[in-house]
C-alpha positions in Angstrom: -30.5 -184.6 -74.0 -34.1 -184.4 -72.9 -35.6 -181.7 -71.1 -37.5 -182.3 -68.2 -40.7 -180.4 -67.8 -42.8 -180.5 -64.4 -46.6 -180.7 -64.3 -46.3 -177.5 -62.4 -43.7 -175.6 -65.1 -46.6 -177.6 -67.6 -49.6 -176.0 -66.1 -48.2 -172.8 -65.8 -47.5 -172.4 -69.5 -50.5 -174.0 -69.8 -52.3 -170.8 -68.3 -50.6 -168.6 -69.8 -51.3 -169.7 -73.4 -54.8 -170.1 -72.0 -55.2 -166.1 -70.9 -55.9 -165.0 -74.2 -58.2 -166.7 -74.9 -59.9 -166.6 -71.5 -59.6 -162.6 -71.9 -61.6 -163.1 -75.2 -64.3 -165.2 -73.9 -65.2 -163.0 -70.9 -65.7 -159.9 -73.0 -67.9 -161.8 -75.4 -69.9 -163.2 -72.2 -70.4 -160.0 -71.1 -71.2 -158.5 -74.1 -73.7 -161.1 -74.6 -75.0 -160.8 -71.2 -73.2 -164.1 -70.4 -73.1 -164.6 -66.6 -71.6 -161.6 -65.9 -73.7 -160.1 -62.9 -75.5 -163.1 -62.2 -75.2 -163.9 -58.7 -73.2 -167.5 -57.6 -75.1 -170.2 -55.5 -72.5 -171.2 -52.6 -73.0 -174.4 -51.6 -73.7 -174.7 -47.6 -70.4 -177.0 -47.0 -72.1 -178.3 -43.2 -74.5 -180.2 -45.3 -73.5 -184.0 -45.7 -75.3 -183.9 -49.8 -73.1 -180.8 -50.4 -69.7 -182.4 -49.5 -70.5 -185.3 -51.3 -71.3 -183.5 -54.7 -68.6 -181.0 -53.6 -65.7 -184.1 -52.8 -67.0 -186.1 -56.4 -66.5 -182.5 -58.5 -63.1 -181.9 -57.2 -62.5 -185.5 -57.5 -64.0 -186.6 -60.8 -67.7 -185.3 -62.1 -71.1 -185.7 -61.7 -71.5 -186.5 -65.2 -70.9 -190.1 -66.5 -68.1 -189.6 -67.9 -63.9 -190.3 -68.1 -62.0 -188.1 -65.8 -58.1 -188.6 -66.5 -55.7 -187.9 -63.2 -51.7 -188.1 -63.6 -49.6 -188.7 -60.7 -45.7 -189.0 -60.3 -43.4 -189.7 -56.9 -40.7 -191.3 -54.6 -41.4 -194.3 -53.0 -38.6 -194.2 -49.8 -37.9 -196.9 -47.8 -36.9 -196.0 -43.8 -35.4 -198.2 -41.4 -35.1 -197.0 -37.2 -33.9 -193.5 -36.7 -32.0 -193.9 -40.6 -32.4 -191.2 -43.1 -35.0 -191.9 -45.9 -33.8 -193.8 -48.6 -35.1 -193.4 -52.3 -35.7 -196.1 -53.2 -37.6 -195.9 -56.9 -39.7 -193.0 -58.8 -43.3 -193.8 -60.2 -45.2 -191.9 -62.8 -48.9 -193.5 -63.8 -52.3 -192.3 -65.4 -55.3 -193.1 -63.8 -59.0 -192.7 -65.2 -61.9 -192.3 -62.8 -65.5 -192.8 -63.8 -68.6 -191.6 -61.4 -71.9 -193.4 -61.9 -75.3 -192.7 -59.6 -76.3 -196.0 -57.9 -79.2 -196.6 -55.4 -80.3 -194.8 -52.2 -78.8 -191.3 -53.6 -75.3 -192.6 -53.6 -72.4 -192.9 -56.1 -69.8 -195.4 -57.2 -66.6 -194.3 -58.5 -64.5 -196.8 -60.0 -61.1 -196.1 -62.2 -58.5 -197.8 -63.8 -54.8 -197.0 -63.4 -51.9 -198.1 -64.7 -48.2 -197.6 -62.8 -44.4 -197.4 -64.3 -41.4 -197.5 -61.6 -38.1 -195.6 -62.7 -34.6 -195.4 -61.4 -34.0 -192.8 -58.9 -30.6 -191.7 -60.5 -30.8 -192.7 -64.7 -34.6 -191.9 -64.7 -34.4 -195.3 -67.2 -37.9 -197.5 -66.4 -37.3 -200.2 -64.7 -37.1 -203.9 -65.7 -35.6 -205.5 -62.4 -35.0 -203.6 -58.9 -32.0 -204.2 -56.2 -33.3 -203.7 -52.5 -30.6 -202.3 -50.8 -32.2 -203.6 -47.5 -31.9 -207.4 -48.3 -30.1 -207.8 -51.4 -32.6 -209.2 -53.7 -33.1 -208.7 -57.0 -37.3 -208.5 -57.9 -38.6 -208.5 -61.3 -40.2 -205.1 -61.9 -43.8 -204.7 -63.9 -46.1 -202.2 -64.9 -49.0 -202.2 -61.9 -51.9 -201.9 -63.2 -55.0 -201.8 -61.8 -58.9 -201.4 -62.0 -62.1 -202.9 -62.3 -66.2 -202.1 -63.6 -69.2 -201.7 -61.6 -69.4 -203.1 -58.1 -65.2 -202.9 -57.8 -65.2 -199.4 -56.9 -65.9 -197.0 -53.9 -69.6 -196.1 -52.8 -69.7 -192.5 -52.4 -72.8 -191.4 -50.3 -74.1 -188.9 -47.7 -73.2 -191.7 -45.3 -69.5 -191.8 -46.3 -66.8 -193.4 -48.7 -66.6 -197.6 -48.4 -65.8 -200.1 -50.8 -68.4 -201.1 -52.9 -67.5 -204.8 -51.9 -67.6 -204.1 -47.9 -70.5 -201.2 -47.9 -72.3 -203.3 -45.3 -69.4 -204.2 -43.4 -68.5 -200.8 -43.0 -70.2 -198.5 -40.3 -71.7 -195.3 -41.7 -70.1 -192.3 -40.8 -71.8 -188.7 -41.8 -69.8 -187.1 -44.8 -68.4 -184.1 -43.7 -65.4 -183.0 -45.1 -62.9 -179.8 -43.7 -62.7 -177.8 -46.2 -60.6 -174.4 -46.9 -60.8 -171.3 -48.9 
């Protein structure tokens, strides 16, 4: 029988095989002077240019660069007042790339790729049953992506698909962020 791990039991054991190592490093930065003491720019978070950078670090990087994300879920189907049903469980891998494009903006485009599994057997799923009409539908792998000019245009001015960026009003990029 396999043994079912979360991402969150997965990063936790994750840390802790880390802390050694982190213990190590920090006494060797600050025996070498490191950046121990040195004093941390805060970025002013009501400036539209400091949300963006802020918003594309948390979300992907700066850098050029492949930036893999993992995701897993229910999808639920709901009907009226009717309890949720779930309906199938997805797992996929998706890997975002940042690149600087004119006027001071960014385009992020990614790639992703999505398996759907049974709710009960956890087995992958060839074909799936709605239980709201009956049908049988021919389940696939979804996958998605595409290069330069597919993606989303990241700028002071807001986030819009590259394909509809002058169809789209701008709207000032300022995100509500938390500590």
């Amino acid at each position: 029988m396999a043994q079912h791990f979360s991402r969150r039991m997965f990063v936790a054991a994750a840390g802790m095989a880390a802390l050694p190592a982190t213990t190590f490093l920090s006494s060797a930065c600050a025996k070498e002077g490191g950046n121990a003491g040195k004093r941390r720019i805060v970025p002013d978070l009501s400036q539209p240019r400091a949300n963006l950078e802020g918003m594309l670090r948390m979300t992907a990087s700066l850098k050029e660069e492949d930036v893999p994300w993992w995701f897993d879920g229910t999808i639920f189907g709901i009907v009226g007042e009717e309890a949720p049903l779930p309906l199938v469980r997805f797992e996929g891998w998706e890997i975002y790339w940042v690149r600087p494009v004119e006027n001071d903006a960014y385009e992020l485009t990614g790639h992703t790729v999505t398996f759907f599994y049974d709710v009960d057997t956890g087995e992958m799923l060839d074909t799936f049953e709605n239980p709201y009409t009956g049908e049988t539908n021919k389940v696939t792998a979804s996958v998605q992506g595409g290069g330069a000019g597919f993606g989303f245009n990241y700028s002071e001015n807001g986030v819009r698909p590259t394909k509809f960026i002058d169809k789209m009003p701008e709207k000032p990029l300022l995100l509500q962020w938390s500590s």
